[in-house]
Residue, then its C-alpha position, 0 to 999 in steps of 0.5 A: x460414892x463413886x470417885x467421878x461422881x464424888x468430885x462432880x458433887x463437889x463442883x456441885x457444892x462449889x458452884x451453889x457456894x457461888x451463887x451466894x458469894x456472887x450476890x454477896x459481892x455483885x450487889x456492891x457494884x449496883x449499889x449507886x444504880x440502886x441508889x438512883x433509881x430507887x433513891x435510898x439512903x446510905x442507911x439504907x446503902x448498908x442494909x441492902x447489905x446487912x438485912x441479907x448479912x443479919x439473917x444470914x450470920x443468925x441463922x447458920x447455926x441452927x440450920x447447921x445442926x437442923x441439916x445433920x438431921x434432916x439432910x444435908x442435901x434436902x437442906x442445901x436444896x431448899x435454900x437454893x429455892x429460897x434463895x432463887x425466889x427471893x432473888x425474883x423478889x429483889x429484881x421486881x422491888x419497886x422501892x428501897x424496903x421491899x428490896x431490903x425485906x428480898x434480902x433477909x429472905x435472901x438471908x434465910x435461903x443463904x444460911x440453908x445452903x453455906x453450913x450444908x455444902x461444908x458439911x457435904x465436903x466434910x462427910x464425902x471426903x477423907x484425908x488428902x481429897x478432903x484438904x484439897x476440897x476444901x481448897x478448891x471451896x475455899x478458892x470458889x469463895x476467892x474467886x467469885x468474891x471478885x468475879x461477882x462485881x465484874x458480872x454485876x457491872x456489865x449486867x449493871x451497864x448494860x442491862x439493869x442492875x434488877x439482872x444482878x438479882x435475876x441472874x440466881x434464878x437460872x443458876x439456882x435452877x442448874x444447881x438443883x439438877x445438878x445436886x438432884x444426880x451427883x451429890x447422895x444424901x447425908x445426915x448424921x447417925x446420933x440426933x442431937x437436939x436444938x435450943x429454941x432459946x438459944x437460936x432466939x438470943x443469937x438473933x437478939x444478940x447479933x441483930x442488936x449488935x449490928x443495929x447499933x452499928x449502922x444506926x448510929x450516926x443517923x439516929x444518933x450514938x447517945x441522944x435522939x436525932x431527928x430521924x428517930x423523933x417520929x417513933x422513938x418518943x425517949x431522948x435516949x437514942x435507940x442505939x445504946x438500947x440496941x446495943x446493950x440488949x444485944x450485949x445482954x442477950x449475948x451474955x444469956x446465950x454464953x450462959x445458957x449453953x455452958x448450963x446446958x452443957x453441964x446438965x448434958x443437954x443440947x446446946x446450939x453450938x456444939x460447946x465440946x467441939x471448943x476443946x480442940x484446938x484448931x477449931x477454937x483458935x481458927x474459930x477466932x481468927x476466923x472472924x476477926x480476919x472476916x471483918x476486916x476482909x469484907x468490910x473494904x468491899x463496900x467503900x470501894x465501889x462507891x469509891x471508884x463510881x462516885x469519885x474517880x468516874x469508872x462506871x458499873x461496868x468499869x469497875x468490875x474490870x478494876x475489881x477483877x484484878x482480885x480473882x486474878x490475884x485469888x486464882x493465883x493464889x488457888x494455884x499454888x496454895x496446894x504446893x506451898x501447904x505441902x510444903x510448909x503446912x496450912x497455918x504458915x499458909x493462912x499467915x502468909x495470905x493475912x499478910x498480904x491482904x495487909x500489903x494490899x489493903x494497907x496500900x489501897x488506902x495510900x494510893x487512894x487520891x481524888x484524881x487516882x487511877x486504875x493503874x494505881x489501884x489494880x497492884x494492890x487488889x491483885x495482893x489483896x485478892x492473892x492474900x484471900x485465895x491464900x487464907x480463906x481456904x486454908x483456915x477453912x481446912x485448919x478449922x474443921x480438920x479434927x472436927x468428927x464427920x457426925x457434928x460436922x454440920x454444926x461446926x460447919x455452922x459454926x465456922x460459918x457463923x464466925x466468918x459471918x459475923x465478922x464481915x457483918x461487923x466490918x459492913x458496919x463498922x467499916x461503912x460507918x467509918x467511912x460515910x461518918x469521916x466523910x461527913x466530918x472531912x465534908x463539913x470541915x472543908x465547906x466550913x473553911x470556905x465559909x459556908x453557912x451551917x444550914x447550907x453546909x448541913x443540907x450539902x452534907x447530907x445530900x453527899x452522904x444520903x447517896x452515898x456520893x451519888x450526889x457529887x455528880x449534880x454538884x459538879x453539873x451546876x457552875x456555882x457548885x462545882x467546887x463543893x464536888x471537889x471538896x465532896x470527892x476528897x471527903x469521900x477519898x478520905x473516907x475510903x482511905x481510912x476505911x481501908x486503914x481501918x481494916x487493915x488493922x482489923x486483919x492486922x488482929x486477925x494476924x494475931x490472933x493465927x498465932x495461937x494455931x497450930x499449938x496441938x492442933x490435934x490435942x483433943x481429937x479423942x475427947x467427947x467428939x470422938x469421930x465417927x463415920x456418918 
């Protein structure tokens, strides 16, 4: 390929990137206008985020592996199509559910387009260019992680937030003529086969996992709550059950692909690509930094609107100061990889996501500002500019071209996975702390249980969209002040809570860069597709 046409493939790729880590990000902004006009729930809250998260972890590895031989292309441009239309769909929904059955579609349009573009850059790169295009992809995902709640907030405050959905048609649009002129079809020359089974187990697997999760507090951990009884006849609660035939189906998916591996037939995940080092270290760190980086996006915009009193539009400004503190990173990530290498980079950037995150959490208070906030977003955001490109290159660097888009698929999947876990581990801390810290503070003033319960509910239901009829009516204000430090409380240790996870994800970085490239002419042997 043309070197002019080369890159403006990978502008191409880059921007399609865009539109699903902006929808990603643009629908945290809108969530409390969500709330408002559709009335959801704060189940609900999180599974206008994890229906999109669940499809998508689930399916990138198969589609990864379908796109090797169908066309990495013609696979990245059908999900821009299923993406656009299930954006429509999501701006038109006139209820909480359908706007949740938009976003598993959305889900499904989303694991067609993320493994292909990798798998794109991978194929149509070499040496050098490729490290420094997988810099530039990595920074688009820093940067419009940040630029989506800005986007999502004017469109939110001065429109609606249907825009935030209606947005990704004309952009689809661009992307499919764009791709259609620069970017040449590739696939891979040998024809692996897929596991059906497998493809169904990690679904199982992963969708039982995060079930669990979210349902927790509201169906209850053990035994049945009120919220089940209508469907679920047993006083088990469905959350155990869940979570245990996704534990099972999981140990079924690890066993049927080693089995499988051992007989010589296809495997989902591509077992043998695990004898190299960095793809099975970075793999790892992967997704433990994934939940601990995604997760603190959820609490936070609520955060800012339900308890500091920043409209949509408001904090989008305060949340742009992570693309600044991701272009800052982009900019120099270059520089200092030369210098010191990828892995210390990825260190550093986990590092400072650590700093930023750690001390949102400190700064949080009911009567903050954005003059305390924005500091840390700014290192937050450098931290991610910093690690999120430079794992990617670290992950895939030794992978051979002809299963780059099953590794791609793979890599993809563990970040996946671990952002989905941090939704739901960091959205249950917090809305489940809140509820505690709530009904704590009214029990002390000496209100009665019912109306401490009805209280409680009302704040965590909207995910604090309530504190703002609270402090409207004179008998209730001083429920509104305690509600915002609950809410505060709950952020803070949200935040915490993935600053440990990162602090893992830190960890677990240790174990890269030991013989990176120790088994590079092991059965992958590259090849040039």
């Amino acid at each position: 390929m043309p070197d002019r046409r080369r890159w403006l493939a990978l502008v191409t790729v880059s921007v399609a990137v865009s539109l699903i880590i902006v929808d990603s990000t643009i629908v945290n902004v809108a969530i409390p206008s969500i709330v408002d006009d559709l009335g959801i729930d704060s189940t609900q809250v999180q599974w206008v985020q994890e229906s999109y998260t669940l499809v998508f972890a689930s399916l990138l590895l198969v589609l990864g592996v379908l796109a090797d031989r169908w066309g990495r292309r013609r696979m990245m441009m059908t999900g821009v199509v299923v993406f656009a239309a299930s954006s429509l769909l999501a701006a038109t929904a006139p209820d909480g559910t359908v706007l949740v059955g938009a976003r598993l579609v959305q889900g499904l349009g989303g694991a067609m387009i993320l493994p292909t573009t990798l798998s794109i850059i991978n194929a149509t790169f070499r040496g050098r260019e490729r490290g420094i295009a997988f810099a530039v992809w990595g920074s688009t995902i820093g940067g419009m992680a940040a630029v989506g709640p800005l986007l999502g907030g004017w469109l939110t405050t001065d429109y609606s937030w249907r825009w935030a959905f209606g947005i990704n048609i004309p952009l689809g649009a661009l992307i499919l003529v764009a791709a259609a002129l620069v970017v040449t079809e590739s696939r891979a020359d040998e024809r692996r086969g897929t596991d059906g089974v497998a493809a169904l187990l990690s679904v199982v697997a992963f969708g039982g996992l995060v079930f669990g999760l979210i349902e927790g507090r509201s169906l209850g951990w053990w035994t049945t709550l009120d919220d089940a009884a209508t469907w679920w006849p047993w006083a088990l609660s469905p959350v155990p059950v869940a979570l245990g035939v996704g534990v099972v189906a999981a140990a079924l998916f690890v066993r049927r692909g080693l089995r499988r591996a051992r007989q010589g037939r296809p495997t989902l995940i591509p077992l043998d690509l695990f004898a190299i080092a960095s793809f099975r270290n970075g793999n790892v760190a992967a997704l433990v930094v994934s939940l601990g980086e995604f997760g603190i996006l959820l609490s936070l915009p609520i955060w800012l609107q339900n308890v500091l009193g920043y409209d949509a539009l408001a904090t989008g400004w305060i949340l742009v100061a992570l693309a600044g503190g991701s272009f800052l990173a982009s900019g120099a990530a270059q520089a200092l990889t030369v210098r010191y290498g990828a892995v210390p980079i990825v260190r550093l950037g986990i590092a400072a996501e650590i700093v930023g995150v750690v001390g949102l959490g400190v700064v949080a208070r009911p009567d903050s500002t954005w003059v305390s906030v924005v500091p840390f977003l700014v290192v937050y955001g450098f931290g991610v500019g910093l690690a999120t490109a430079q794992l990617t290159g670290v992950v895939l660097a030794d992978v051979p071209v002809r299963v780059s888009g099953a590794a791609s698929g793979t890599q993809s999947t563990a970040r996946q996975v671990g952002s989905a876990l941090g939704i739901a581990i960091l959205g249950t801390i917090l809305f489940t702390t809140t509820a505690v810290d709530l009904d704590a503070r009214l029990a002390d003033q000496g209100v009665p249980e019912a109306q401490r319960a009805t209280t409680v509910t009302a704040v965590v239901d909207s995910a604090g969209g309530a504190i703002a009829g609270l402090e409207q009516d004179p008998a209730t204000a001083s429920v509104a002040d305690d509600a915002r430090a609950a809410l505060t409380q709950g952020t803070r240790w949200s935040a915490w809570a993935a600053g440990g996870f990162l602090l893992l994800g830190l960890g677990a970085t240790l174990t890269l860069g030991r013989r990176s490239r120790e088994t590079t002419e092991a059965p992958v042997a590259d090849d040039r597709a």
